[in-house]
C-alpha positions in Angstrom: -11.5 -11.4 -28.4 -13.1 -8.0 -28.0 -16.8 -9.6 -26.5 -17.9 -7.6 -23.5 -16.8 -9.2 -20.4 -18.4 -12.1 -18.4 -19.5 -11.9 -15.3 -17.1 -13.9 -13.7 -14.6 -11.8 -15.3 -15.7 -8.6 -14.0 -15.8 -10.2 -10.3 -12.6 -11.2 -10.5 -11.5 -7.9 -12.1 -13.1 -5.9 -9.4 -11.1 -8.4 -6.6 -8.1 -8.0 -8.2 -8.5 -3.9 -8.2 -9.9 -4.2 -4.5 -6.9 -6.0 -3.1 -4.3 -4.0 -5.1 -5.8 -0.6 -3.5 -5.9 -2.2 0.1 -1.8 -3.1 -0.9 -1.1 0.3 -1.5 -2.9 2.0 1.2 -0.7 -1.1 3.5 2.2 0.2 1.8 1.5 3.9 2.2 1.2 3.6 6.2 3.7 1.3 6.3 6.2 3.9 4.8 4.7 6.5 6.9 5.3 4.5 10.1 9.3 3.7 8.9 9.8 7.4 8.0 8.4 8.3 11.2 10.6 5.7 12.9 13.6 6.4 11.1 12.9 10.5 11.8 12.8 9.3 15.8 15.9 7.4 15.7 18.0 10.2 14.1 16.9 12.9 16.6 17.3 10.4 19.4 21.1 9.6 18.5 21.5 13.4 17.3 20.1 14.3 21.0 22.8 11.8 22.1 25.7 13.3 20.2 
């Protein structure tokens, strides 16, 4: 089990990395844009109040 990995392992093992790093980076400005969004909407109905 322990034999160094084959090519087509690594590649697929680099992919895999690749497109969980772009997911997070998604995910980080996604949650950026809905904190900023929710932040907006509080001091628009606290304006309101």
């Amino acid at each position: 089990m322990n034999h160094p990995p084959t090519q087509d392992e690594w590649d697929f093992c680099q992919r895999v990395l690749k497109i969980s790093s772009k997911n997070t980076k998604l995910w980080k400005q996604e949650s950026m844009l809905k904190l900023q969004h929710e932040k907006s909407t509080l001091f628009f109905d606290f304006d309101r109040a």
